[in-house]
C-alpha positions as CSV (number, residue, x, y, z in Angstrom):
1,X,205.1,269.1,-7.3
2,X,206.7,265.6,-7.0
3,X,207.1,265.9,-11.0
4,X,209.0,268.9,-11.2
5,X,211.7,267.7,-7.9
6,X,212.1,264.2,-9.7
7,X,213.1,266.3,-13.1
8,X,215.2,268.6,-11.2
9,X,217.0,266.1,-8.7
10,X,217.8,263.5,-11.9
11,X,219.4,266.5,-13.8
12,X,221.4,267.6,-10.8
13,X,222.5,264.2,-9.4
14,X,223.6,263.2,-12.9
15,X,225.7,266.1,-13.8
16,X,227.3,265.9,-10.4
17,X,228.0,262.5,-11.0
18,X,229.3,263.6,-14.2
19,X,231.7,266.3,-12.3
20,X,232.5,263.5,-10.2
21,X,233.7,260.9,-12.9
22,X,235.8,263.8,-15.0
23,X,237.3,264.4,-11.9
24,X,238.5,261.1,-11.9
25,X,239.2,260.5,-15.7
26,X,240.4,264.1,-16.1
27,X,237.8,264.6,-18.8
28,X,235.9,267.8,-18.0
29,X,233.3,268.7,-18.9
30,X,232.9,265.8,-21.0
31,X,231.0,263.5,-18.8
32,X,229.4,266.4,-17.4
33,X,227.7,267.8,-20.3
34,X,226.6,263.6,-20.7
35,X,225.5,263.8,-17.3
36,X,223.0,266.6,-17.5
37,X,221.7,265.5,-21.0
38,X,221.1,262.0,-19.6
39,X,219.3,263.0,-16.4
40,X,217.4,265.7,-18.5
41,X,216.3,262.8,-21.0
42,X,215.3,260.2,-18.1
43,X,213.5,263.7,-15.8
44,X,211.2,263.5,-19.2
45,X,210.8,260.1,-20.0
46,X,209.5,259.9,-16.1
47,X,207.3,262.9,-16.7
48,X,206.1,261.8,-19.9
49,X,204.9,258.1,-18.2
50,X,203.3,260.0,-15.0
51,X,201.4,262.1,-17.0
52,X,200.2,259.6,-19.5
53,X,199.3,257.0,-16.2
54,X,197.6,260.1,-14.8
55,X,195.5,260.8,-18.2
56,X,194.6,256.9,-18.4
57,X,193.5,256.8,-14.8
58,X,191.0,260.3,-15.6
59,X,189.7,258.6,-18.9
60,X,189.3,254.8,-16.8
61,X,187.3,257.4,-14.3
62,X,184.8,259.5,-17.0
63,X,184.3,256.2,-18.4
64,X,183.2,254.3,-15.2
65,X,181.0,257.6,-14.4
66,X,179.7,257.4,-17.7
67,X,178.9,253.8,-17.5
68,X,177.2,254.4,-14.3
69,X,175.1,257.3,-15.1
70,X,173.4,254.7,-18.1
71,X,172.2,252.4,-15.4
């Protein structure tokens, strides 16, 4: 569950950022549109690292179960 708010809160807080600066700059939806792609790219970088820490830590596990079930 903490997966899918991190993904969804970097998206949204990125492309209201993004609102944000064209409101400034006068450049919508240019740094909108910048916005969602880069908090859509970093949601699924993040994702991508969890699960791969998540897999390591259940392989580190099967392999210390397996290792005791030798003794």
């Amino acid at each position: 569950m903490q997966t899918a708010i991190t993904l969804a809160l970097s998206v949204i807080v990125l492309t209201l950022f993004g609102r944000w600066l064209d409101g400034l700059f006068g450049t919508y939806p240019l740094l909108l549109v910048i916005g969602a792609l880069w908090g859509a790219a970093g949601g699924t970088v993040w994702v991508v690292l969890r699960v791969k820490q998540y897999a390591d830590a259940q392989e580190r596990k099967q392999h210390e179960d397996s290792s005791e079930d030798r003794e």
